[in-house]
C-alpha positions in Angstrom: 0.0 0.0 0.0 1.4 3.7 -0.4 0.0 5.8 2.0 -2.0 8.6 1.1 -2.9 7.5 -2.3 -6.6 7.5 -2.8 -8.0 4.9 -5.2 -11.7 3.6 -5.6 -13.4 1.4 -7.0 -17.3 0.5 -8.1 -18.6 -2.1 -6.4 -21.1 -4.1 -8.2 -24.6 -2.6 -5.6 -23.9 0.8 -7.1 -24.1 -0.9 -10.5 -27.5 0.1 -11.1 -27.0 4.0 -9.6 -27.2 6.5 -12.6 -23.8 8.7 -12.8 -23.2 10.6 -10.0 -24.1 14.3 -10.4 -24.7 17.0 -7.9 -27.3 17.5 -5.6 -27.7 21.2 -5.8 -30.5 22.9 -5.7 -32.2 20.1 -3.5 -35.3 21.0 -1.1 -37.5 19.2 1.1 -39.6 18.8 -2.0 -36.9 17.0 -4.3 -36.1 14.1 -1.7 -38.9 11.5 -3.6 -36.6 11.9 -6.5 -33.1 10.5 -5.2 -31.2 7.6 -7.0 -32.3 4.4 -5.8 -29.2 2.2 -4.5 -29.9 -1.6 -4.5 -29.7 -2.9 -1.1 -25.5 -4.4 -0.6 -25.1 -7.8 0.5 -25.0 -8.5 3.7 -21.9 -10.4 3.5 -19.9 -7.0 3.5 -21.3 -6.0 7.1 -20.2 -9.2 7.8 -17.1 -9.6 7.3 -16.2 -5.6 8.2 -17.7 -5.9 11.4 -20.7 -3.4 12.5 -20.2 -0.2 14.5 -23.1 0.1 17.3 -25.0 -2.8 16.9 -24.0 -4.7 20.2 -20.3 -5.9 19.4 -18.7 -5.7 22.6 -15.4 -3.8 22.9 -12.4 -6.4 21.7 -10.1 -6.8 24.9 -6.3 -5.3 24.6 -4.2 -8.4 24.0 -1.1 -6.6 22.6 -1.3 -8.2 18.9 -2.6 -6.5 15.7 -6.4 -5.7 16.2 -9.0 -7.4 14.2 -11.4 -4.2 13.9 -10.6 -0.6 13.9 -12.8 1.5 14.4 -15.8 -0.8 13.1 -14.3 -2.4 10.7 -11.3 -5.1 9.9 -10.8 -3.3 6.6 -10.0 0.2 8.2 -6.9 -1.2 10.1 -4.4 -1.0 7.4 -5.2 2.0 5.7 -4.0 5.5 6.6 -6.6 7.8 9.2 -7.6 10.2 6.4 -9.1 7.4 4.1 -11.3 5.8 7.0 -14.8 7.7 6.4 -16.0 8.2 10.3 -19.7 9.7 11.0 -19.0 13.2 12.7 -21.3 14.8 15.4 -21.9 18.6 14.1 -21.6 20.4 17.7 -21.4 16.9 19.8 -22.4 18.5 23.2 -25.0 20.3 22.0 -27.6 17.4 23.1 -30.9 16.7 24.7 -29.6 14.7 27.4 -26.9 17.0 28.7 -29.5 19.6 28.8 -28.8 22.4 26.4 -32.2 24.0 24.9 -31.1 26.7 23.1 -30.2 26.6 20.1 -32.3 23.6 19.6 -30.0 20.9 20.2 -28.2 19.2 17.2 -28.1 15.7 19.0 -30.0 13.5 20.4 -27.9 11.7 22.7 -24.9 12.2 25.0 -21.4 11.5 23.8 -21.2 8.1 25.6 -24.1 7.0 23.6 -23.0 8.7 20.3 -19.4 7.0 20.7 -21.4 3.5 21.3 -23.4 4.1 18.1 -20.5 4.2 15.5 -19.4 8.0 16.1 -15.9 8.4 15.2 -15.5 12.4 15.2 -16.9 15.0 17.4 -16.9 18.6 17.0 -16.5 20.6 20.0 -17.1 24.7 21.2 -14.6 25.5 23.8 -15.4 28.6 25.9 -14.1 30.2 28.9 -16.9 31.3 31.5 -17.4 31.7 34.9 -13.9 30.8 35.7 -13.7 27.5 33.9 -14.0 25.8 30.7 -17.0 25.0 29.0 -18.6 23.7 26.3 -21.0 26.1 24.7 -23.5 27.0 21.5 -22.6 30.5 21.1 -23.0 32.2 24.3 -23.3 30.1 27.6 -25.9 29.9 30.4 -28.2 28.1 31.8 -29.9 27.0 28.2 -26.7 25.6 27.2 -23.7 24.8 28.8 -21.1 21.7 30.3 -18.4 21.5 31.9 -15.1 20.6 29.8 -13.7 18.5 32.1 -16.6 16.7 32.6 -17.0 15.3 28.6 -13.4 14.8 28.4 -13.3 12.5 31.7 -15.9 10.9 29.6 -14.2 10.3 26.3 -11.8 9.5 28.6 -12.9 6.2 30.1 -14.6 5.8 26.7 -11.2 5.5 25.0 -10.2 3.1 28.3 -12.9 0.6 27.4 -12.4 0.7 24.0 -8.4 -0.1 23.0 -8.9 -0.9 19.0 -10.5 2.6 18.2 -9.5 6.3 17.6 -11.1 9.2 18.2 -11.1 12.6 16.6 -12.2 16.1 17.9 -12.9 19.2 15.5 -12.5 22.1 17.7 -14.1 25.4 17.4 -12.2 27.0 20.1 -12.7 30.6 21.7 -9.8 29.4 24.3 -6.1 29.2 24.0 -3.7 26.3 23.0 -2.2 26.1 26.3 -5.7 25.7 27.8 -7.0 23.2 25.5 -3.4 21.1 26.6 -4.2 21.9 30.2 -7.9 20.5 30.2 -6.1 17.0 27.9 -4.0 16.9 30.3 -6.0 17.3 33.9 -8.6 14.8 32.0 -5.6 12.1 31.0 -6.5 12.2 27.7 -3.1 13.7 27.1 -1.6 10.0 27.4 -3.9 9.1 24.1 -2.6 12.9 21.8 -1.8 11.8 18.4 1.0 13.6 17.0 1.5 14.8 12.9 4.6 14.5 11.5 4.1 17.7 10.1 1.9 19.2 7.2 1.3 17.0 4.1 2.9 14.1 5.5 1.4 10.9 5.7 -0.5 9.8 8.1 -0.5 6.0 9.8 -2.4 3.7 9.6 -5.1 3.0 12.2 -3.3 -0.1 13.2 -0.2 1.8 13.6 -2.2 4.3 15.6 -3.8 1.9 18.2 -0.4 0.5 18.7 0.9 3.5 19.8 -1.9 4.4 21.7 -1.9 7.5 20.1 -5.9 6.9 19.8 -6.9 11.0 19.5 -6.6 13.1 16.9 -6.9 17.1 17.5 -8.1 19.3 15.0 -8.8 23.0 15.6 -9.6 26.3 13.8 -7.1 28.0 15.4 -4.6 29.1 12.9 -2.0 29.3 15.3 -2.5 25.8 16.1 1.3 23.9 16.7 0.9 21.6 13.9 2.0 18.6 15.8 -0.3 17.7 18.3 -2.9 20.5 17.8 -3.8 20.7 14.4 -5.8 23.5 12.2 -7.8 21.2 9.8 -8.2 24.2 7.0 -4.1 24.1 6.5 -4.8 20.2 6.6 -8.0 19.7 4.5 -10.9 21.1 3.2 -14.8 20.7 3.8 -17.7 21.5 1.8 -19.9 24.4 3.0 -21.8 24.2 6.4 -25.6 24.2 6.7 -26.6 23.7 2.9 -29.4 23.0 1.6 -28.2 22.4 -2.2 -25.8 19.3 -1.1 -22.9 21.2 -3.2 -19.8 19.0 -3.6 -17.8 22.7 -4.0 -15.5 24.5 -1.3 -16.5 25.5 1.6 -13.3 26.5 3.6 -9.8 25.1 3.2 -8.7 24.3 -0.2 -9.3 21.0 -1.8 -6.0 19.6 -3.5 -3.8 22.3 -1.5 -1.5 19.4 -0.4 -0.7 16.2 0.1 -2.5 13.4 2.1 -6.0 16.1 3.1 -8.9 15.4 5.3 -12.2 15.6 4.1 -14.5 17.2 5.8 -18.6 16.0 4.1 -20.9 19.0 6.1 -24.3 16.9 5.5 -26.8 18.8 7.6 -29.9 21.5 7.5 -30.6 23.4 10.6 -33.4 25.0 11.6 -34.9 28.2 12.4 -33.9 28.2 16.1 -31.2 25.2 15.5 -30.7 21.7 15.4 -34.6 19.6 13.9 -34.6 15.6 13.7 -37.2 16.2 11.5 -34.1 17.2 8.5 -32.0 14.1 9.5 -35.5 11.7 8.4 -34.3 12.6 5.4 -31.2 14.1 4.8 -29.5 11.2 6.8 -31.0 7.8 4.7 -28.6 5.2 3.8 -29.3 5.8 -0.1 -29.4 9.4 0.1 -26.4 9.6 2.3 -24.4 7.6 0.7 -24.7 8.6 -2.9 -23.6 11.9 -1.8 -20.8 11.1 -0.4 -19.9 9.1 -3.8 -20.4 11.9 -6.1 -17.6 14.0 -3.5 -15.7 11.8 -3.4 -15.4 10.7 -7.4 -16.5 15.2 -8.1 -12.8 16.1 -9.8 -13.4 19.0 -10.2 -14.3 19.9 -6.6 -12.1 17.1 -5.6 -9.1 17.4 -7.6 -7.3 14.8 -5.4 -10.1 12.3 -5.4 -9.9 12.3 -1.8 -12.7 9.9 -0.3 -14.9 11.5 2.9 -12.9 11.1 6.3 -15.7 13.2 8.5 -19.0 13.3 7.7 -20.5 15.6 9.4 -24.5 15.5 10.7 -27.4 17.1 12.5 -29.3 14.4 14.8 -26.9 11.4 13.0 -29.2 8.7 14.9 -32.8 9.2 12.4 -33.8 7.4 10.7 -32.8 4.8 12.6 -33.3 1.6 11.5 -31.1 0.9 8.5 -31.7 -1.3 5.3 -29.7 -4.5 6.8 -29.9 -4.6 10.0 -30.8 -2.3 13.7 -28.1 -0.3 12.8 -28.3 3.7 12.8 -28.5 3.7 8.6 -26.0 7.0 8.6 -23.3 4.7 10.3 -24.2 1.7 7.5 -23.9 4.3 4.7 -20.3 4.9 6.5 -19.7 1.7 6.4 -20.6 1.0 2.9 -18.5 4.2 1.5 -16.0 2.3 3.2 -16.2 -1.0 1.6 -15.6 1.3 -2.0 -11.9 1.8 -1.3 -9.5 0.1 -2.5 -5.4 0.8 -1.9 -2.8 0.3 -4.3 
């Protein structure tokens, strides 16, 4: 394999898919007419192993893992070519509390981690004298503790030795903060660190070996570009909160060098913020995933070809049920993106 060569294939249940073309201009009223995508055999599920539907956490036994991160085919190939569902504002959930904005999840981070969720973004604020996680503008319609989620990924990361974890931080507090609140939490043992900008990165294999199990992106341009790392000098992502579906640039820029991430934004808010109502649809299986195939193959958004590594969503857990099995269908379609690539 050469690390951080892209190459794909087309796997014979996208056979009968028309050619991939753009979504934009989509509305609620255009969702009847998307591509139908005959159901994959279940054989694939089988043999890449299911996130988040009641596989128990492989115990540490010091040899090469079987599954990473879901899947046995993910633990040879480098970080940025594993396509991971992302939580669009993680915290920002129902069941720690926050109100307003709506929330954009459902379920705490424990729960999203369980279901498959590979990426989380994060809001980092100072108030009241601590750190915080916040929407905007904290108070009592919105806030948690820093400390608190990262003593949960935390023991997460503990129970769970064959996976790693990514964090997309929107941060309104310094570098030496951010390290501080790592390192008070212990997740400072886990920091993966870049060998610099358009380098390869390891495999996730190589990654859980060296327990190097988080990855820290930021949008702080001043970010140190080993361990803390701005994901616009990185990657690129398609723009946030569209309604079109546009494969084009959003931020970043797309080719700009060697061995990107890919950052997929695949959500509609609301008036007031986060609505399950927009992940009914905007989150199918055959929606989802034909999306992220025309990115991924777009050239001329996508000069480098470079497959999905976050996709990001709104309410990630509707529609629930997916076409093979129990499984959250966003994490299937995930899964299925997956099974496209192929390495040299």
């Amino acid at each position: 394999m050469k690390v951080g060569v892209t190459r794909k294939n087309s796997p014979q249940y996208l056979s009968e898919s028309p050619p991939p073309v753009l979504y934009n201009g989509l509305h609620r009223g255009h969702f009847e007419h998307r591509p139908f995508l005959p159901q994959r055999d279940t054989m694939i599920l089988t043999l890449l192993g299911i996130w988040g539907c009641g596989s128990e956490s492989l115990p540490d036994s010091g040899l090469d893992p079987v599954v990473c991160n879901g899947a046995a085919n993910h633990c040879d190939r480098p970080f940025n070519h594993v396509p991971q569902i992302t939580t669009h504002n993680a915290y920002s959930n129902a069941e720690d509390g926050f109100a307003l904005p709506t929330p954009n999840q459902e379920v705490g981070i424990t729960q999203q981690l369980d279901d498959g969720v590979r990426s989380l973004m994060l809001d980092t604020y100072e108030w009241q004298d601590d750190l915080y996680l916040c929407h905007g503008v904290c108070g009592s319609w919105g806030a948690r503790l820093l400390s608190d989620t990262l003593a949960e990924i935390h023991t997460w990361l503990e129970a769970n030795p064959n996976d790693v974890v990514s964090f997309i931080l929107e941060a309104y507090i310094t570098e030496d903060q951010t390290w501080a609140a790592l390192e008070a939490s212990g997740l400072d043992a886990y920091v993966y660190e870049h060998a610099g900008l358009g380098e390869p990165w390891p495999t996730l294999n190589e990654m859980i070996n060296a327990n190097q199990r988080l990855v820290v992106f930021t949008d702080d341009a001043n970010a140190n570009g080993t361990w803390h790392l701005n994901w616009t000098a990185h990657g690129w992502e398609t723009p946030f909160d569209d309604a079109t579906f546009t494969c084009e640039n959003g931020r970043g820029e797309p080719g700009g060098t060697d061995n990107q991430i890919f950052i997929l934004n695949h959500y509609r808010t609301c008036e007031v913020g986060g609505c399950p109502e927009n992940g009914e649809t905007d989150n199918t299986y055959n929606f989802l995933l034909q999306r992220a195939k025309n990115c991924w193959e777009d050239t001329e958004n996508n000069p480098a070809n470079q497959i999905p590594t976050f996709i990001n969503l709104d309410h990630y857990h509707v529609p629930n049920a997916g076409p093979d099995s129990e499984c959250i269908e966003s994490v299937q379609a995930a899964l299925s993106l997956s099974a496209m690539w192929e390495s040299d």
